[in-house]
Backbone as ProteinMPNN parsed JSONL, in Angstrom:
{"seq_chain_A": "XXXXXXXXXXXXXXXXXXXXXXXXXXXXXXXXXXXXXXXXXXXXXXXXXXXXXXXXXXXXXXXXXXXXXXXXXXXXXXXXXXXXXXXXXXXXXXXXXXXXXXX", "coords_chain_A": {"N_chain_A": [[96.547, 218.449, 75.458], [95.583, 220.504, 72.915], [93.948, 224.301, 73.603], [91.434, 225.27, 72.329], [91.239, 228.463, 70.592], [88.394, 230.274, 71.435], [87.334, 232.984, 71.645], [86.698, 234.86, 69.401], [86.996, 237.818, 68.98], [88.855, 239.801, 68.374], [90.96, 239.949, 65.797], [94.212, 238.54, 64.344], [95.324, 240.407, 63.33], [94.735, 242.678, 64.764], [95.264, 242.218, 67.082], [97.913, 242.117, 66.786], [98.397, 244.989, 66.371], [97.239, 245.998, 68.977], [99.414, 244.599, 70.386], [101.385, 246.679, 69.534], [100.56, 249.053, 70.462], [100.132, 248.974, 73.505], [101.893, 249.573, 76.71], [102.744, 247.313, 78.39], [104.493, 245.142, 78.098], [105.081, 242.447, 78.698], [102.399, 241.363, 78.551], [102.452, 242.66, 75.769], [103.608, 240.326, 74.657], [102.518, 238.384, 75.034], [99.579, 238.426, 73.327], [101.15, 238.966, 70.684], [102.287, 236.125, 70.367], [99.48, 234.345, 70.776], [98.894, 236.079, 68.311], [100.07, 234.597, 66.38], [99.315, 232.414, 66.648], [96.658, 232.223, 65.738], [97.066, 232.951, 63.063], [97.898, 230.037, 62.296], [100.38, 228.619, 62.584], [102.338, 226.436, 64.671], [101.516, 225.957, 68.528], [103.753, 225.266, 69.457], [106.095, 226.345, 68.002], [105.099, 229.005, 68.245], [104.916, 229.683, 70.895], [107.475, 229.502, 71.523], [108.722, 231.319, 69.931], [108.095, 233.916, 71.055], [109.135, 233.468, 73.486], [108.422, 231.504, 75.89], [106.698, 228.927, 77.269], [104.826, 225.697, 75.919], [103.157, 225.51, 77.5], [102.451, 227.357, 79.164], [101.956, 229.265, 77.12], [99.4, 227.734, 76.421], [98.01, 228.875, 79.08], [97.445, 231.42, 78.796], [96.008, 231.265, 76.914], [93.725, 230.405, 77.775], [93.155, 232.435, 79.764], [92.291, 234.415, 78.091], [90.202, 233.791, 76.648], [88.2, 233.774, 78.57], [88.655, 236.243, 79.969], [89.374, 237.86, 77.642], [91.52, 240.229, 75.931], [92.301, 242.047, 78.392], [92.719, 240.482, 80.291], [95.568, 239.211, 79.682], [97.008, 240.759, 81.067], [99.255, 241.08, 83.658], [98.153, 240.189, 86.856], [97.92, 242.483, 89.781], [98.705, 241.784, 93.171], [96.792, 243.43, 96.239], [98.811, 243.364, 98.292], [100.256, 242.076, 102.068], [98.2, 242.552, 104.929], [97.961, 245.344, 106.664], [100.285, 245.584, 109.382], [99.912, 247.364, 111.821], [97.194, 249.272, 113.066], [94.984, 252.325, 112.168], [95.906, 253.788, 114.329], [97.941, 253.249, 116.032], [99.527, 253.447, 113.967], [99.913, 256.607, 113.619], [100.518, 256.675, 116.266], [103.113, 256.139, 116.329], [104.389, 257.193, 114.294], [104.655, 259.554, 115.888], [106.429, 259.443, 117.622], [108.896, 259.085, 115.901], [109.074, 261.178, 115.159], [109.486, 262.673, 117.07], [111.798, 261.983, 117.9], [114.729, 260.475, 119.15], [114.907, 259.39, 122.895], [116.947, 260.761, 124.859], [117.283, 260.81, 127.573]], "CA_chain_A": [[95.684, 218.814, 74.354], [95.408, 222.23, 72.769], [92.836, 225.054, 73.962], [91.15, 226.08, 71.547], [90.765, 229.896, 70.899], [86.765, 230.325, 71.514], [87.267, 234.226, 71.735], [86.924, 235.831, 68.687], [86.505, 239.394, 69.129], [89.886, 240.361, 67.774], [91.821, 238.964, 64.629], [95.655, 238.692, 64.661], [95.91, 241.946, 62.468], [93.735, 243.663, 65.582], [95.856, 241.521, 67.874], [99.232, 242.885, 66.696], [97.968, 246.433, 66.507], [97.192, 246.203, 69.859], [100.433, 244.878, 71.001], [102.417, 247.801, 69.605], [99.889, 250.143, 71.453], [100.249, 248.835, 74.82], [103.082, 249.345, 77.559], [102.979, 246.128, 79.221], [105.746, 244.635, 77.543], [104.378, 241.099, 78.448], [101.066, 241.463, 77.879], [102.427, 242.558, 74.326], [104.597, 238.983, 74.092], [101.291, 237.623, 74.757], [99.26, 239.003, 71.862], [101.62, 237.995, 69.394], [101.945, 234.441, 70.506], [98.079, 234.258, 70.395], [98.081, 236.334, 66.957], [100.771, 233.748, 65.907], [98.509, 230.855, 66.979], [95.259, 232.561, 64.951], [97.697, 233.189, 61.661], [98.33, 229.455, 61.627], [101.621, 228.93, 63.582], [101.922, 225.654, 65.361], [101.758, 226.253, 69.445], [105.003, 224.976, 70.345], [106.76, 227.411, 67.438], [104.272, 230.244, 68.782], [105.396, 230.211, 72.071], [108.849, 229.604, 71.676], [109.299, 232.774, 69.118], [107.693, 234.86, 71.799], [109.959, 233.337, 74.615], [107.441, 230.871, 76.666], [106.776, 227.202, 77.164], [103.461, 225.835, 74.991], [102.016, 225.527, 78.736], [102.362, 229.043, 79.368], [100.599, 229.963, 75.593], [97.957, 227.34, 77.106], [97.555, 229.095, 80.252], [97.551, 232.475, 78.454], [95.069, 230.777, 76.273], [92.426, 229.828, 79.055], [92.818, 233.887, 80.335], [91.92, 235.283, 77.016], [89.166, 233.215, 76.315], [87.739, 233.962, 79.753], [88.598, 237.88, 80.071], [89.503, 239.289, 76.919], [92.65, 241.29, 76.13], [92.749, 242.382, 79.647], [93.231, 239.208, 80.636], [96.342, 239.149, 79.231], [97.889, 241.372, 81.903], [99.676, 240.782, 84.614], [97.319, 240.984, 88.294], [98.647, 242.733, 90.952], [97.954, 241.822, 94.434], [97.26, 244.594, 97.403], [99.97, 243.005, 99.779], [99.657, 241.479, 102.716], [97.02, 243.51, 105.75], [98.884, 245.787, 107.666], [100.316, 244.715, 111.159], [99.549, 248.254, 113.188], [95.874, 249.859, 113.332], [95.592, 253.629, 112.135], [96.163, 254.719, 115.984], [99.676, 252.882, 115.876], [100.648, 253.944, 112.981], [99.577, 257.628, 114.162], [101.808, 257.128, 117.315], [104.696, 254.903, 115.858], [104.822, 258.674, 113.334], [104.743, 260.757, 116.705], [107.472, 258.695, 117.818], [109.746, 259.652, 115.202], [108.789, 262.732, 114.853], [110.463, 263.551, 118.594], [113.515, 261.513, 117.892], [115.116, 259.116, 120.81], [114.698, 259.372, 123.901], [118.582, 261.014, 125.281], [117.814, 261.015, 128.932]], "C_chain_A": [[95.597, 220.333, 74.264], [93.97, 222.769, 73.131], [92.767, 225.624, 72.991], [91.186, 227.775, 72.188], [89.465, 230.227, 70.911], [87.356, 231.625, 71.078], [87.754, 234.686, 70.002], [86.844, 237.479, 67.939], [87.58, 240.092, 68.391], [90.491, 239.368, 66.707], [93.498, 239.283, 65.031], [96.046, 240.014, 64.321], [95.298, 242.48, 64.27], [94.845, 243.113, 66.921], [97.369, 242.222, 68.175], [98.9, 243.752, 66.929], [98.258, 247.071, 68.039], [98.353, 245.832, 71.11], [101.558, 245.648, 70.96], [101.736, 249.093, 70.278], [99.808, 250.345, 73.148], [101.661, 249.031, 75.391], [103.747, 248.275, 78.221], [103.525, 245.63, 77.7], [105.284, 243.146, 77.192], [103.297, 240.787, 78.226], [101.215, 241.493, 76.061], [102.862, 241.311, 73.871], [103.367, 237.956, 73.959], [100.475, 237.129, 73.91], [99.704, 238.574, 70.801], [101.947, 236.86, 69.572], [100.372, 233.849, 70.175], [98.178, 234.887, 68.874], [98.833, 235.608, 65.893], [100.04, 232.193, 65.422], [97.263, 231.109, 65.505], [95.681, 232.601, 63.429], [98.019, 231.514, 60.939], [99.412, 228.476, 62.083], [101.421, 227.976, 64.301], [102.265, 226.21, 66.751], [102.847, 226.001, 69.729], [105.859, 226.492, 69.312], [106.174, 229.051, 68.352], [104.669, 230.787, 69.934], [106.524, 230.692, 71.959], [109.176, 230.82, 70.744], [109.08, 233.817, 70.462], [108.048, 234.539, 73.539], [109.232, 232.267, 76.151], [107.405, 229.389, 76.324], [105.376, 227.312, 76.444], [102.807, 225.79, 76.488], [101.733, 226.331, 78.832], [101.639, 229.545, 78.479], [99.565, 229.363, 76.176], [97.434, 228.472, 78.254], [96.827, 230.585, 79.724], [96.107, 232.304, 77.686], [93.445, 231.131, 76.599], [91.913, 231.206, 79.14], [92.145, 234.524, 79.549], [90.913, 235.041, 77.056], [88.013, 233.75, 77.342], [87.372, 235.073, 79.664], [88.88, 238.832, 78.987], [91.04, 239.313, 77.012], [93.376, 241.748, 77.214], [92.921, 241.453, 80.342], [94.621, 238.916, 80.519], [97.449, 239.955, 80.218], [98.136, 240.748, 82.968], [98.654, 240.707, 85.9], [98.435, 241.396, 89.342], [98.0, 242.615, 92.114], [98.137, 243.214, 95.512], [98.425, 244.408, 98.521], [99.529, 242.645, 100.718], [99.05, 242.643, 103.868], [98.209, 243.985, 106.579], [98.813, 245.233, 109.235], [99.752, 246.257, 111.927], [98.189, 248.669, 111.999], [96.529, 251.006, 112.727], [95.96, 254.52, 113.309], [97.455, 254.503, 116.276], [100.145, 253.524, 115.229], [101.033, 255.716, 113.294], [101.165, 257.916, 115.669], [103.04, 257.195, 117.366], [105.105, 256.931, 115.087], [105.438, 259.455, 114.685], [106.053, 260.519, 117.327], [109.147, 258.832, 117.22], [110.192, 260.97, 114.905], [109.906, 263.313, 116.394], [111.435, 262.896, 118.719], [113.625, 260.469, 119.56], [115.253, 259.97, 122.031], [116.247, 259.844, 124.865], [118.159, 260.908, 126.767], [118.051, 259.473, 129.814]], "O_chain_A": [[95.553, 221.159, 75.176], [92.969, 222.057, 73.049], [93.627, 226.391, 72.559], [91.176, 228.241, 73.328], [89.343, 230.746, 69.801], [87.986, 231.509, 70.027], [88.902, 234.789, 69.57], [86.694, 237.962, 66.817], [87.205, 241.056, 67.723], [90.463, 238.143, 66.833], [93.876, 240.109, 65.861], [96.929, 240.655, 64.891], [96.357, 242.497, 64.898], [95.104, 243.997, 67.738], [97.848, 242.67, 69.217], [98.919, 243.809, 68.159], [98.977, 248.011, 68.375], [98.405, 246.326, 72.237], [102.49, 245.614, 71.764], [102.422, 250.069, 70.58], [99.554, 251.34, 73.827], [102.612, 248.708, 74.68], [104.93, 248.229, 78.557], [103.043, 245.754, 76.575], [105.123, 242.654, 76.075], [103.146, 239.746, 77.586], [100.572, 240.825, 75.251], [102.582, 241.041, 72.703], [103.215, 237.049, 73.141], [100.381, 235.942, 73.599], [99.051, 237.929, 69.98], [101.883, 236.309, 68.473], [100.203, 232.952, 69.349], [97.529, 234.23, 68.06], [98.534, 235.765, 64.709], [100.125, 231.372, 64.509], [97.104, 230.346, 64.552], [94.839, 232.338, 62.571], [98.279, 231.348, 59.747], [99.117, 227.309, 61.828], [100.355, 228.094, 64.906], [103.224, 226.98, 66.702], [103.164, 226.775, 70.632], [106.15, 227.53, 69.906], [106.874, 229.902, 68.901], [104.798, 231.994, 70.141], [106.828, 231.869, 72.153], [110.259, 231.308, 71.069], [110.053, 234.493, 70.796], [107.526, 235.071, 74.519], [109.65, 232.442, 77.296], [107.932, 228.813, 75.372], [104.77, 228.37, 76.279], [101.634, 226.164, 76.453], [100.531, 226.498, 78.629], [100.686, 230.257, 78.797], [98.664, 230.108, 76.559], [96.274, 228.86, 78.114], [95.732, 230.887, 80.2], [95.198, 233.118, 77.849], [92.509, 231.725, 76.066], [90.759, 231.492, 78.82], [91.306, 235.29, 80.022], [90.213, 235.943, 77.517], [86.945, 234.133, 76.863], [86.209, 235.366, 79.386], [88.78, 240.057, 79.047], [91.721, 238.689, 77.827], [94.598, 241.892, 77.254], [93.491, 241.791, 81.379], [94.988, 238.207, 81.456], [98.654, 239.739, 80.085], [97.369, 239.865, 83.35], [98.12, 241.811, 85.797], [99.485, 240.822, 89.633], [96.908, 243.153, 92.292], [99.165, 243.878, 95.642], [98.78, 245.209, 99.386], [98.299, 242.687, 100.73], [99.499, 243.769, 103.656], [99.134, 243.316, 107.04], [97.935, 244.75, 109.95], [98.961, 245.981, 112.828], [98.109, 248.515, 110.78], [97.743, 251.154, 112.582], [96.249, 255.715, 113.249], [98.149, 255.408, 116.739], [101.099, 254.24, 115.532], [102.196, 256.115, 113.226], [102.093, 258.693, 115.894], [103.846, 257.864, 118.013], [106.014, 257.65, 115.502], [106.568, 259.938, 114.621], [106.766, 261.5, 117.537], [110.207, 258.725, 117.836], [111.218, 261.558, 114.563], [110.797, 264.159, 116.48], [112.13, 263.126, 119.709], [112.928, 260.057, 120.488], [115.684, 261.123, 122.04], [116.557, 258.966, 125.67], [119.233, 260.945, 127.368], [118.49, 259.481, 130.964]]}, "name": "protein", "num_of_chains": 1, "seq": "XXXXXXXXXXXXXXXXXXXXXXXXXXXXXXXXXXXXXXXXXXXXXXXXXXXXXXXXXXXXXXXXXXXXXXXXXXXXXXXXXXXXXXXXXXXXXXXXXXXXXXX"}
């Protein structure tokens, strides 16, 4: 079943706009699939112009509705916790710093 669009803070005109203003590339493919959907545009066409399955417009759907625009971006995670302490890493440097060990 389709998700609706609750969120209407932006119109498709405001929608496009904002995906020729942004850098994120996919974030912009986003945008106009959603300002595709709001113009009219059945979801399966909507996606598929803008390169996505209709699950993916759903999912994209859900985010908007939720967060907004910024939703629409990618997240990036911090990576996983470093393995050495800052006293390792400190020594592991000093380590390098005086090269191998020749004797």
């Amino acid at each position: 079943m389709a998700v609706e669009i609750t969120r209407k803070d932006m119109s498709a005109g405001e929608l496009r706009a904002a995906a020729t203003r942004t850098k994120d590339a996919k974030a912009a493919r986003r945008m106009l699939a959603i300002a595709l959907v709001l113009e009219g545009a059945d979801r399966t066409t909507s996606a598929q112009t803008c390169g996505m399955d209709r699950q993916t417009l759903r999912d994209w759907v859900h985010r908007r509705n939720t967060e907004g625009i910024d939703g629409l971006s990618n997240r990036y995670s911090a990576g996983p916790t470093p393995l050495l302490n800052a006293e390792q890493k400190a020594e592991l440097a000093q380590m390098v710093r005086d090269g191998p060990d020749l004797a």
